[in-house]
Each structure stands twice: as C-alpha cells, then as structure tokens.
FIKOLZA-1660 file (N, C-alpha, C; in steps of 0.1 Angstrom, whole numbers, plus 5000, padded with zeros to 4 digits):
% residues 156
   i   px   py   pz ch aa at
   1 1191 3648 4483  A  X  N
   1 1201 3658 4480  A  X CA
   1 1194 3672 4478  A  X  C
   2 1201 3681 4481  A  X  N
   2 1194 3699 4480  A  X CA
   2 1197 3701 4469  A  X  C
   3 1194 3712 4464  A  X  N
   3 1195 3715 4447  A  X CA
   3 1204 3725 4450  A  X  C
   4 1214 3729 4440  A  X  N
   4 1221 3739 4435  A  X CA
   4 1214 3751 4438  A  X  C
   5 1217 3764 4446  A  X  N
   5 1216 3773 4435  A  X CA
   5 1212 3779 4423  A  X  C
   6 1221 3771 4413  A  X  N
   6 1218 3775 4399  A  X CA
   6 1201 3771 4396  A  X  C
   7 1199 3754 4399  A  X  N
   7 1184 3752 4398  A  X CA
   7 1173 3756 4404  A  X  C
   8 1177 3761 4416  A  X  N
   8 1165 3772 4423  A  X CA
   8 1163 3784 4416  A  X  C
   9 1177 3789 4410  A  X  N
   9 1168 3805 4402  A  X CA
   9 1160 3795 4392  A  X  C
  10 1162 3784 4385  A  X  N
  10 1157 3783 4368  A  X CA
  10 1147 3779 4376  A  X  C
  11 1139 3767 4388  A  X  N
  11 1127 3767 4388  A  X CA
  11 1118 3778 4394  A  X  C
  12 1121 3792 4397  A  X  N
  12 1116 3802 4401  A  X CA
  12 1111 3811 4390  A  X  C
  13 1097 3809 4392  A  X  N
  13 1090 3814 4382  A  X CA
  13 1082 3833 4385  A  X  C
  14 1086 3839 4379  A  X  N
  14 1077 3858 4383  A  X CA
  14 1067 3858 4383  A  X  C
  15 1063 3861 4395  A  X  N
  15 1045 3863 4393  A  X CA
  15 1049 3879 4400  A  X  C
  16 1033 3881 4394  A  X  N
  16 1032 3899 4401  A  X CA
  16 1021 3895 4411  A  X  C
  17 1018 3905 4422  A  X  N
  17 1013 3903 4435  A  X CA
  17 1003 3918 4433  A  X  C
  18 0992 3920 4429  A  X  N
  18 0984 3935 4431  A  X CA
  18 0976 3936 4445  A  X  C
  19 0982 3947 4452  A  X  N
  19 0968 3947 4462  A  X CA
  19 0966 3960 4462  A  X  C
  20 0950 3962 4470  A  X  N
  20 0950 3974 4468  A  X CA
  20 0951 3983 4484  A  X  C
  21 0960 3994 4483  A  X  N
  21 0958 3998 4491  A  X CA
  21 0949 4011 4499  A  X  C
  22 0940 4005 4514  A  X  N
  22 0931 4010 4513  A  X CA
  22 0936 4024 4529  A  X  C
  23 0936 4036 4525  A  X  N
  23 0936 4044 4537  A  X CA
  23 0927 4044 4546  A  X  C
  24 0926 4046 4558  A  X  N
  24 0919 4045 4570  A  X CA
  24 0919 4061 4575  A  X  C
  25 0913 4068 4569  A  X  N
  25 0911 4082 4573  A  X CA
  25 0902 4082 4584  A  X  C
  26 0894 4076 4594  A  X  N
  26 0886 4080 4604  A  X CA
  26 0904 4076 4615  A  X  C
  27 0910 4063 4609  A  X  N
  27 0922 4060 4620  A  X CA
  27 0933 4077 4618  A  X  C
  28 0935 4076 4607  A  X  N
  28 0944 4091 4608  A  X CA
  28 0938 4102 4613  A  X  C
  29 0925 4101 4614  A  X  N
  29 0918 4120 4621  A  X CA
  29 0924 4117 4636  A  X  C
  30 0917 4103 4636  A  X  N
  30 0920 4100 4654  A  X CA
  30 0938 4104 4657  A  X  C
  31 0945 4094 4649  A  X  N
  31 0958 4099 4656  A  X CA
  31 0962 4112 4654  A  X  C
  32 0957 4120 4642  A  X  N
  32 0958 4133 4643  A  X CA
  32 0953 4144 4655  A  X  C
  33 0942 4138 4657  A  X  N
  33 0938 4145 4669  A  X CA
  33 0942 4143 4682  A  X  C
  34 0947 4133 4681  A  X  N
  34 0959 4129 4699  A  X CA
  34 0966 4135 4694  A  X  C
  35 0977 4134 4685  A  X  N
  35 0985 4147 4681  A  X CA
  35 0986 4163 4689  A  X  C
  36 0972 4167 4685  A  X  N
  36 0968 4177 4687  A  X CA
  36 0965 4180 4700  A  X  C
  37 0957 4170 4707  A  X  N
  37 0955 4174 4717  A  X CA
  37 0966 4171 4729  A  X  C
  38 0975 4164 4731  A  X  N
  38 0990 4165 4738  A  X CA
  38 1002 4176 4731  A  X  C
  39 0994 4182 4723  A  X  N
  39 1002 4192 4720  A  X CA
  39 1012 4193 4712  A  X  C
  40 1014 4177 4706  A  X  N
  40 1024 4178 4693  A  X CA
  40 1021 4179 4679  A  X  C
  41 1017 4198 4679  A  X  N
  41 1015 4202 4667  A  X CA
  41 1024 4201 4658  A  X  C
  42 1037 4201 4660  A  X  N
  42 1043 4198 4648  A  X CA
  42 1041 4182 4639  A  X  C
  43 1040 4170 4647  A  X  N
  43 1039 4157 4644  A  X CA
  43 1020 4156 4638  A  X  C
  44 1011 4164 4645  A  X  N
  44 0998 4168 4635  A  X CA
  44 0998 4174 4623  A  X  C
  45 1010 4185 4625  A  X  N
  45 1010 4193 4607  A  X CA
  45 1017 4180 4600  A  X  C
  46 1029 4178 4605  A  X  N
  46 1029 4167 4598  A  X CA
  46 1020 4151 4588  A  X  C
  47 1013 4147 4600  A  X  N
  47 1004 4141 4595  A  X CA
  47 0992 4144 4586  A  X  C
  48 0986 4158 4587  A  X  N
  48 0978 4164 4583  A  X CA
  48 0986 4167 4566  A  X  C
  49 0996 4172 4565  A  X  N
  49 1002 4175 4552  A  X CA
  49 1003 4163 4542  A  X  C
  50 1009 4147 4551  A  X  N
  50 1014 4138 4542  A  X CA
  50 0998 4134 4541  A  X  C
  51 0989 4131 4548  A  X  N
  51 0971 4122 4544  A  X CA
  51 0962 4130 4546  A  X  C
  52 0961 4142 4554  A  X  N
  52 0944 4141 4555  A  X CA
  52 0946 4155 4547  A  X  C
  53 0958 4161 4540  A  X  N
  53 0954 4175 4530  A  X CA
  53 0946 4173 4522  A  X  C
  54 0944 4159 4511  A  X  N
  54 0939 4156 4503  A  X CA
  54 0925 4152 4509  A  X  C
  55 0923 4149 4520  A  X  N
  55 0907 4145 4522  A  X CA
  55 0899 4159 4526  A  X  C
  56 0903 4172 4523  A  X  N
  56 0896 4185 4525  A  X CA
  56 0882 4181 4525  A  X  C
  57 0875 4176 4516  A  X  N
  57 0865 4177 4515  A  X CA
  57 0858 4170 4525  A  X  C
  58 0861 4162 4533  A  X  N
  58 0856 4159 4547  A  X CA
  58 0848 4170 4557  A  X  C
  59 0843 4170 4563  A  X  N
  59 0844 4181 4576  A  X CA
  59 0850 4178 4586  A  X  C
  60 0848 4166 4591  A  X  N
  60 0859 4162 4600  A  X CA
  60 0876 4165 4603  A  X  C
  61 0879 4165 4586  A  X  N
  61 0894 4171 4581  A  X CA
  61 0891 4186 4585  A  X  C
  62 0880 4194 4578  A  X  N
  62 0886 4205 4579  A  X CA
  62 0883 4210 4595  A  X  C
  63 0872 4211 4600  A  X  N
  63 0875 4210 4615  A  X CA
  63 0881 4209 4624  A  X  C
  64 0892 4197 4621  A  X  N
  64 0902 4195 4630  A  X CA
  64 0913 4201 4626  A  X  C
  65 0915 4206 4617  A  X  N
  65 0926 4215 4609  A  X CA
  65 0924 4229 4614  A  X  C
  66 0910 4230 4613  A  X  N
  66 0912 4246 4615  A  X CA
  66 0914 4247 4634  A  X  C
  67 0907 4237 4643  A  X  N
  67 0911 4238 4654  A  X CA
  67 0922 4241 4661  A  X  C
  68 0932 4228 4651  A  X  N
  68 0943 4230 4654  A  X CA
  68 0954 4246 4654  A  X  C
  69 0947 4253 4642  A  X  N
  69 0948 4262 4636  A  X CA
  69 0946 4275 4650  A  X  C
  70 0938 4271 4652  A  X  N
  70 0928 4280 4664  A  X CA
  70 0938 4280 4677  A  X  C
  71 0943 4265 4681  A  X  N
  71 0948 4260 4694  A  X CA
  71 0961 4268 4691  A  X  C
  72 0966 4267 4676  A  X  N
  72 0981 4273 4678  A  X CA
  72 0986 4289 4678  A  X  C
  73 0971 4292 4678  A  X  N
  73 0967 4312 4678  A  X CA
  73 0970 4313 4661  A  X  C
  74 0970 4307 4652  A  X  N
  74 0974 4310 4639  A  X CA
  74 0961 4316 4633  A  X  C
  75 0957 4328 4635  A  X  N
  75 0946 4333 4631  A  X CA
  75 0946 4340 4617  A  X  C
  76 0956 4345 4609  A  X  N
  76 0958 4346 4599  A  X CA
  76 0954 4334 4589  A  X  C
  77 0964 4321 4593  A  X  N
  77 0964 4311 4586  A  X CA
  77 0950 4306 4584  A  X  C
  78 0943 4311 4597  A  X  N
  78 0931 4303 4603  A  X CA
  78 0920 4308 4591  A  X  C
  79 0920 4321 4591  A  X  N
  79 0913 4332 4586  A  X CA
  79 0911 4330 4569  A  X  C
  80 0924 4324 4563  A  X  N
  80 0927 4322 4550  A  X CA
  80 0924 4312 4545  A  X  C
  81 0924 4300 4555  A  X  N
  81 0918 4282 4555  A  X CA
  81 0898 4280 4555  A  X  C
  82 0898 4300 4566  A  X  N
  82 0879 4291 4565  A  X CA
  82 0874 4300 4556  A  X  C
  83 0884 4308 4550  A  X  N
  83 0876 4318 4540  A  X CA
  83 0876 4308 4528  A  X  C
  84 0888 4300 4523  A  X  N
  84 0887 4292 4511  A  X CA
  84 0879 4282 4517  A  X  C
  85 0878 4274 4526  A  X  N
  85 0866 4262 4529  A  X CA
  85 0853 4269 4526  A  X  C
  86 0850 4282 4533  A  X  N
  86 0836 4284 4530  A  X CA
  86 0830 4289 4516  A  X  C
  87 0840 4292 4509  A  X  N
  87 0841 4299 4493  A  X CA
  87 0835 4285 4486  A  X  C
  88 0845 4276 4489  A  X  N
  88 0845 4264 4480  A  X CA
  88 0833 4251 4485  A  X  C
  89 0836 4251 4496  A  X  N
  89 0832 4242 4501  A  X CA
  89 0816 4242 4510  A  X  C
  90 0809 4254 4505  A  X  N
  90 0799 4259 4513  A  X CA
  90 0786 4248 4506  A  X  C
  91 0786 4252 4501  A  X  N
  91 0774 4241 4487  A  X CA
  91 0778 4227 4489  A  X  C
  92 0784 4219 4496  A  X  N
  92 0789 4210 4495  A  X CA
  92 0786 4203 4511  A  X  C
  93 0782 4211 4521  A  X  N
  93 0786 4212 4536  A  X CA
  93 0769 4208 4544  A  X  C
  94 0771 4207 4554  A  X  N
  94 0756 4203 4559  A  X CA
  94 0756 4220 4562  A  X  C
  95 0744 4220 4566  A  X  N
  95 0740 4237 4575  A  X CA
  95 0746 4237 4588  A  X  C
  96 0747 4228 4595  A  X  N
  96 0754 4234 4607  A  X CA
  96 0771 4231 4606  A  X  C
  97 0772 4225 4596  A  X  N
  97 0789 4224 4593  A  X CA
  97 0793 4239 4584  A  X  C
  98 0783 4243 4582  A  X  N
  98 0789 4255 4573  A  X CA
  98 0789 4267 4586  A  X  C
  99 0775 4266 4597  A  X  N
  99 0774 4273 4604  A  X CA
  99 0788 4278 4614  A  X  C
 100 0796 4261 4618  A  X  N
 100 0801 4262 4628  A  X CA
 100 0817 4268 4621  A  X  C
 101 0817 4269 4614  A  X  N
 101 0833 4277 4603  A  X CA
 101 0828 4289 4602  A  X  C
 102 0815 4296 4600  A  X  N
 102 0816 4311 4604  A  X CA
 102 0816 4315 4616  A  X  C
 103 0809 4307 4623  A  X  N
 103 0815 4316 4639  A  X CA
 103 0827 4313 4640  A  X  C
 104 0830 4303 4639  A  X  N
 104 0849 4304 4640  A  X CA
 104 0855 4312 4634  A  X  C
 105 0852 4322 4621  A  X  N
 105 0856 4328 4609  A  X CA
 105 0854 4342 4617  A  X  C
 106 0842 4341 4627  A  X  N
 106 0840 4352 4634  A  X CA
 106 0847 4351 4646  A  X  C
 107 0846 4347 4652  A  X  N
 107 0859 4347 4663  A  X CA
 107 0873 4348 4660  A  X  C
 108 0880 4349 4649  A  X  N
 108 0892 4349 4642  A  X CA
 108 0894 4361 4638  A  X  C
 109 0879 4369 4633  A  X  N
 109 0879 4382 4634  A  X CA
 109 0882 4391 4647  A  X  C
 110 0879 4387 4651  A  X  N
 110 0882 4391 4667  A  X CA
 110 0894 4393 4668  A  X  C
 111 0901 4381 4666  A  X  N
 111 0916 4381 4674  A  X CA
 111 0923 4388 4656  A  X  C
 112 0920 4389 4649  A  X  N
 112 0927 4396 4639  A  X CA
 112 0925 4408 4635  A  X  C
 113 0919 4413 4636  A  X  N
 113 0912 4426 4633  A  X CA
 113 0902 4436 4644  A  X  C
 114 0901 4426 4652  A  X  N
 114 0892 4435 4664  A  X CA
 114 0876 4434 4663  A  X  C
 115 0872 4429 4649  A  X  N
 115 0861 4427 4644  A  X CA
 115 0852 4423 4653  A  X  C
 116 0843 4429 4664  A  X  N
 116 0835 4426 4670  A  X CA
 116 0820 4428 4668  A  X  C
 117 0815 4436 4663  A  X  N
 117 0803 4442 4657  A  X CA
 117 0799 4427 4648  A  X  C
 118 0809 4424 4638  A  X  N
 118 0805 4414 4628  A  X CA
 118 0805 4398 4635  A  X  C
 119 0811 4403 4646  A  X  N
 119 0811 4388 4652  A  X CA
 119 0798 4383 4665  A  X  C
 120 0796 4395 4667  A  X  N
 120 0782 4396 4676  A  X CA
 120 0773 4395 4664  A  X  C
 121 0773 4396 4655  A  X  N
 121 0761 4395 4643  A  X CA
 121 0758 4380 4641  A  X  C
 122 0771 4376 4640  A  X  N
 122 0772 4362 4634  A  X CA
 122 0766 4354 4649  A  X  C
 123 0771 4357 4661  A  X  N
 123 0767 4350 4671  A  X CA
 123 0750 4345 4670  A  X  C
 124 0746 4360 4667  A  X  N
 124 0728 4363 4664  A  X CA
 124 0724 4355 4655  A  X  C
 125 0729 4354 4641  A  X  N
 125 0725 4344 4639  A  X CA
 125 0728 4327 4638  A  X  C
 126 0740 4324 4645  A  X  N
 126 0741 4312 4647  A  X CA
 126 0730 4305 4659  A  X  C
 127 0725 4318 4670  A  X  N
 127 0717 4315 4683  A  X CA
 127 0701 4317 4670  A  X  C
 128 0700 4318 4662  A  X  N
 128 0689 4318 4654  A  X CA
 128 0689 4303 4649  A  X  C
 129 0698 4302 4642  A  X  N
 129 0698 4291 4634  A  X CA
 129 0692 4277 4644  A  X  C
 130 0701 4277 4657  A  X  N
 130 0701 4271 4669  A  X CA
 130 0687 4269 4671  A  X  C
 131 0680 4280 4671  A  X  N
 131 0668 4281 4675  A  X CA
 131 0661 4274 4663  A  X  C
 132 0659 4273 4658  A  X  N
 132 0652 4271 4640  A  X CA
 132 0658 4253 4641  A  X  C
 133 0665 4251 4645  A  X  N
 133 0668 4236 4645  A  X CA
 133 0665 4229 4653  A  X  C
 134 0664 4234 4666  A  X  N
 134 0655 4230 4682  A  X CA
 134 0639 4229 4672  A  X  C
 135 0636 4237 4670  A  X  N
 135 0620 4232 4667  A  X CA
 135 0616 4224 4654  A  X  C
 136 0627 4218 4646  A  X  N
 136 0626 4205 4640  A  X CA
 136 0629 4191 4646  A  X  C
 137 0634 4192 4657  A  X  N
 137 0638 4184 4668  A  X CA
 137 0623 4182 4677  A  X  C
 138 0616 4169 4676  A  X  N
 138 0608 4173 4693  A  X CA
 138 0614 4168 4702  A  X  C
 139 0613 4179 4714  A  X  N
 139 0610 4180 4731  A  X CA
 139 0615 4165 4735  A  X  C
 140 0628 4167 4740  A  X  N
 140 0636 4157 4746  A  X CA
 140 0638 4144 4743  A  X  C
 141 0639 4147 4726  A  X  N
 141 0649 4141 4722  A  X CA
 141 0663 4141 4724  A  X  C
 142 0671 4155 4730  A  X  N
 142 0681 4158 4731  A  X CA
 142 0687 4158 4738  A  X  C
 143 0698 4155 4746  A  X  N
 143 0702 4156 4761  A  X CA
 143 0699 4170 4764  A  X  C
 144 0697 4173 4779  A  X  N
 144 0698 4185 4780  A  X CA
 144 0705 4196 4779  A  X  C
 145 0720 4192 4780  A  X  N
 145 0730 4199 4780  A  X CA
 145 0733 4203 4764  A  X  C
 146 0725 4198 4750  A  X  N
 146 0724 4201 4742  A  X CA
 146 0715 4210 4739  A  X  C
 147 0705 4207 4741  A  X  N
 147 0690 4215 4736  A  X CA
 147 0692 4232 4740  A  X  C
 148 0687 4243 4733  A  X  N
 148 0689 4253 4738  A  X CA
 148 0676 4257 4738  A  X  C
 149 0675 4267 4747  A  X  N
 149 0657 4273 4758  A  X CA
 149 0666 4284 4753  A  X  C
 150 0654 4294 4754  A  X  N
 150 0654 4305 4749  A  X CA
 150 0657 4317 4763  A  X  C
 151 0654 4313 4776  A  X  N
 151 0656 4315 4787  A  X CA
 151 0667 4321 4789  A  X  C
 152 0678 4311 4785  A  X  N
 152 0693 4318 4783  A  X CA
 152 0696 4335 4779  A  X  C
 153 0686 4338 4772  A  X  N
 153 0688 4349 4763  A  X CA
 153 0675 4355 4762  A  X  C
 154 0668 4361 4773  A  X  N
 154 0656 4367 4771  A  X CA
 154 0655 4377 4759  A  X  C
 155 0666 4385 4757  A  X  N
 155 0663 4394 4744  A  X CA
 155 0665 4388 4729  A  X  C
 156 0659 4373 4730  A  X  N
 156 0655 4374 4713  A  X CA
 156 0641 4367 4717  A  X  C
% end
C-alpha cells in the first residue's frame, strides 16, 4: 500500500544544503570578449556591469573594458576609466600593464583633446621601456614578430 499524503509530510525531515558558489571570471572575460568582438556592446556592458565590475583589480578586466571603451569611440568615458585605473591601480599593476593604459590614455588624448605633443612623448617612452625590456630578455627567446630592433627607428 502507498502512504497518505499526510505521512509523507510527517516522515520528511529539513535539512539545509550549503554550497559554495564559485565564479569563473577567466569564462566571463572570454564570453565578454566574444561579446565584444561581434559587436554586441550592449550584451558586453551588460555582462561587464552584472560580474566583471567588481573584478577591477584584474588587468585582464580592465583591458578589456577599456578596449571596448576604445572600439565604441567613448573617449571621454575611456579617458576617465584609465585616469582612475592608473591613479589607483598603478602600484598594484606589472610595468608593462601600467605601460600599456598610458599609451592608451595617450591615444585618447588624441581623439579628445588633440593632445599630440603628449602623446608622441609617451610613444618615446613606451619605445624606451620596449627597449629596456628587450635586453633583459636574451636573443631569440622571442618570436620575431615580437622582439623589437632598434632598426625600426634609427633616431633613438
């Protein structure tokens, strides 16, 4: 015979169930950046606002933030995003992660202000920095299409 109803609730006993839930932020940059790159900025701001705002401190997050930023001409926004990243976030950042948000900060100048003088400066020294990091590197360790010769640019 099957039981009542009634005796199914009385032999059902409450347990609680804890799990923990664990985010996969390298899986959200990735779908963020397919996002981004078929062009559905809006469905990237989206995703960007609800999970990866809180992972700022990443570079990967802010990189792809500010790209997107870049791709959508929002040079204001862009301008205001790498000024507080590098404010905050500079002491915190490798050297060429901090490097590659000022040339961007400098090219932003460009399209917002005209700022070219400051942006050819910054070029000079990011092709410095470039240089200065090639020779902690030895000789073809690097693919070629990375390594930079100085050849390129006889005037430094």
């Amino acid at each position: 015979m099957g039981k009542s109803p009634e005796s199914v609730a009385q032999d059902t006993t409450p347990f609680s169930l804890t799990m923990e839930v664990e985010e996969d932020i390298e899986q959200e940059i990735e779908n963020f950046v397919r996002f981004k790159r078929r062009g559905e900025y809006l469905q990237a701001q989206e995703l960007f606002q609800q999970s990866l705002s809180s992972h700022l401190a990443l570079f990967p997050v802010i990189a792809e933030y500010a790209d997107l930023l870049l791709e959508q001409g929002k040079f204001r926004t862009l301008s205001e995003f790498l000024d507080i990243q590098l404010q905050y976030m500079e002491s915190m950042l490798e050297e060429q992660e901090v490097e590659l948000l000022r040339i961007m900060r400098s090219l932003v100048g460009i399209y917002t202000i005209g700022a070219l003088r400051p942006a050819l400066e910054q070029a000079r020294d990011t092709w410095n920095f470039l240089r200065r990091q090639r020779s902690k590197v030895p000789p073809g360790t690097l693919p070629s299409d990375v390594e930079v010769g100085s050849s390129y640019f006889p005037y430094y």
